[in-house]
Every structure is written in structure tokens, then in C-alpha cells.
N, C-alpha and C positions, 0 to 999 in steps of 0.2 A: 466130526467128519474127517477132517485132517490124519489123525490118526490111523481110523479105519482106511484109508485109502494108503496112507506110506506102508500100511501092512501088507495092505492086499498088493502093492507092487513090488516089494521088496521081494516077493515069488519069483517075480519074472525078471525076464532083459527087460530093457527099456528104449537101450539105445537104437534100435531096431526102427524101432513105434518113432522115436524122434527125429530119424533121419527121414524117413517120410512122411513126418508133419512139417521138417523141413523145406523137400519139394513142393509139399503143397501151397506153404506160404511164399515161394515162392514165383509159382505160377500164379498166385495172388497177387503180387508186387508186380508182375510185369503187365498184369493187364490192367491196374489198375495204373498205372504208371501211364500207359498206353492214352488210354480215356483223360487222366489229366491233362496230358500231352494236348490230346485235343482241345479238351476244352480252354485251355492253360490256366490251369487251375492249382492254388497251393492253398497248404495251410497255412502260412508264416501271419502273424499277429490276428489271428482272427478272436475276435470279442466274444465269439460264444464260444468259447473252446469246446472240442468235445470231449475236452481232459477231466471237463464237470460233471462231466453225463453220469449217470449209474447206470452202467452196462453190466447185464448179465452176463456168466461166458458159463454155458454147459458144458463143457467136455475135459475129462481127467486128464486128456491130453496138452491142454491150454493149461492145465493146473503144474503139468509137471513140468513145460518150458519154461512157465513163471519162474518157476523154484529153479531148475537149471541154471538159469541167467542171475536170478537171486543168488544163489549160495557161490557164485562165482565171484563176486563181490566180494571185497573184505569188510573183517565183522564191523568194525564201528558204521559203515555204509549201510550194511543190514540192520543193526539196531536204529539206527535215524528212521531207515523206511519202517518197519515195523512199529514204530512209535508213530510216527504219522498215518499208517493203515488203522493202527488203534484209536487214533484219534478220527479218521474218518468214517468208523463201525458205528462209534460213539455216538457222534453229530449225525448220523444216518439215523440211529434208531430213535435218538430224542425228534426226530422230524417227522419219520412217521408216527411215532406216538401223538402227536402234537396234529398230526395229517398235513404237514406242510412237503411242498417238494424240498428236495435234497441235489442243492449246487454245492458238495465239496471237489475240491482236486484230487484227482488220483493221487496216490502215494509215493506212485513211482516217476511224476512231474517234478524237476528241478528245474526250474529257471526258465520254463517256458518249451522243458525238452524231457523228453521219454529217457530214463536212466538205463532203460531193457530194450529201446526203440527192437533191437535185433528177434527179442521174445515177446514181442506185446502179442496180445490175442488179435483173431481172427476180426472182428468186427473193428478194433482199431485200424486195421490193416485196409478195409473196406469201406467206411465210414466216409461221408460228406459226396458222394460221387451216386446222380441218378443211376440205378441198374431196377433190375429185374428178375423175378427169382419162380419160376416154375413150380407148381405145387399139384403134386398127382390129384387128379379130381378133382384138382377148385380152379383150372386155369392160370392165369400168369397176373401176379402182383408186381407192383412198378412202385418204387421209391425213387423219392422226388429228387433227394440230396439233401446238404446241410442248409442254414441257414446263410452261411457266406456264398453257398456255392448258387444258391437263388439270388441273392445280392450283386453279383459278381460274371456267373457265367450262362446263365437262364437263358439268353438270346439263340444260343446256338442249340441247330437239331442234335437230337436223342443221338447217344454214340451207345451201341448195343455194348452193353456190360452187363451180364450173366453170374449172378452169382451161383446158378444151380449147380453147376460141376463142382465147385468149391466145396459147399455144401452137402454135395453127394461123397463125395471123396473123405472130407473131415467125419461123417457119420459113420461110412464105413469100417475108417481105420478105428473111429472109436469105440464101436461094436465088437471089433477083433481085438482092442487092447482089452477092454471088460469082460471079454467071455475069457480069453487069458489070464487075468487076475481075477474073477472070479467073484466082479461086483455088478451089483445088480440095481443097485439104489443108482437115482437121480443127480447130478449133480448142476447145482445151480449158487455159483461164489461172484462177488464182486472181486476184483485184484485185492481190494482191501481186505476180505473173506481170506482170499488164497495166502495172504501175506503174514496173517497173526495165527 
């Protein structure tokens, strides 16, 4: 997969497509920023981490900020993570073989902190915080929040956070980066995927 996608973009700009994934994650940051505010809500020592999670991230776009902020790195920093990506593909796949769930750390966790905090994907960016997400024809879906954020800040009313426009905007620009390079397959990578 890896492959076929450096090829299919190696055609195009890029930087274009990144600086409005940019704004978008930006606009991410401040409303969720907003809603923490509210609620006063952080992540700092939380036991479930959601550094454990196996999160999907669909979009070439999330794949190519990864590597951005990765290859900026020097190399011995990238071999480290790359060995720990490979080691957590590893321990993923013997789990589900096995049919157990899969708590490793992401790859790019050092010490309790994001080494890409500035490139992490979109659901990192979103994560532990009740919102709501519109869905043409099926009505409006409501996530609850993280497991700290029910521990911690459950008492106070609903502070409207929307992820639809996020989501509308991220699909967009990912539709216009694909039909530019000229890919049509699915993409569906853990960090650790993206990483080896």
C-alpha cells in the first residue's frame, strides 16, 4: 500500500492539499480547546490512555502529515519509531489471531507524550470530548466521551461540539487529493501501518 500511494503522489503538489489540512486541524484545535475549557477537562495522567486504542485513520491525507512530521525527524529518531511501529503490527496481529483485544502504545508515544503531537491525526485531535456528528439520513449520533471524561466531567450540561463540518471538510479535500493522484483504493492504516 505504502508504495502504491508515494507513487500515486509523487505526480502531484502536495503541499497545497497540506496546508489545508492544516487549517482544518486547526479549526479542530480551537473548538475542541473551547469545549475542554468548558468542561475543564485535560488529558494529563489519564489510566486509559487513548495512546492504547487502535484507531483507524482513513485518509492519504493523515498518512502524508504522518510522514511529514516523521521524515523531519533525524534518522536514528525514525529508526527507534519504526521499530516500535513494527513491533506493535506484530503484537496486533498475534491478538487478533489469538481474538484477544489489542492495548499496545502507539509508536509515536515517548514518555507519556505525542513525538508528532503537531501531525497526529484527526481523531487524536478529537478524542475523549462528548460531540455529535450528523449523518445524512440516519439523523444525529452522540458520543458520549472518553472513560476519564465520564469519571471526571459528566456532571456538567452538553456543550455542543460538532464534528460534522470537520468531517465534511477532511472528506472533501480527501476526494480532491485522490482524484489528483489518481487513487481509488480504500485506505484504512493504524500510525503503526503508516509508520513501517
Amino acid at each position: 500500500m505504502h508504495l502504491f500511494l508515494e507513487k500515486a503522489i509523487a505526480q502531484i503538489d502536495i503541499d497545497g492539499f497540506l496546508k489545508q489540512l492544516r487549517a482544518i486541524y486547526a479549526s479542530m484545535d480551537l473548538k475542541y480547546s473551547e469545549a475542554a475549557a468548558y468542561y475543564e477537562f485535560n488529558c494529563t495522567g489519564c489510566e486509559d490512555n487513548c495512546c492504547l486504542t487502535r484507531f483507524y485513520h482513513h485518509t492519504v491525507l493523515e498518512y502524508l502529515y504522518i510522514l511529514e512530521g516523521f521524515y523531519n525527524l533525524d534518522s536514528e529518531k525514525q529508526t527507534e519509531i519504526r521499530a516500535g511501529a513494527l513491533e506493535v503490527r506484530q503484537k496486533s496481529v498475534e491478538a487478533d489471531t489469538k481474538g484477544k483485544p489489542v492495548r499496545r502504545m502507539c509508536p509515536l508515544n515517548s514518555g507519556g507524550k505525542c513525538i508528532l503531537y503537531l501531525h497526529r491525526p484527526m481523531i487524536c485531535r478529537l478524542h475523549g470530548i462528548p460531540h455529535e456528528l450528523h449523518k445524512p439520513g440516519r439523523g444525529i449520533a452522540y458520543g458520549l466521551g472518553c472513560e476519564a471524561f465520564s469519571k471526571y466531567c459528566s456532571e456538567k450540561d452538553y456543550y455542543r461540539f460538532d464534528r460534522t463540518p470537520f468531517y465534511m471538510e477532511m472528506a472533501s479535500l480527501e476526494k480532491e487529493l485522490k482524484q489528483a493522484a489518481g487513487i481509488t483504493t480504500k485506505v484504512k492504516m493504524t500510525v503503526a501501518d503508516m509508520l513501517v
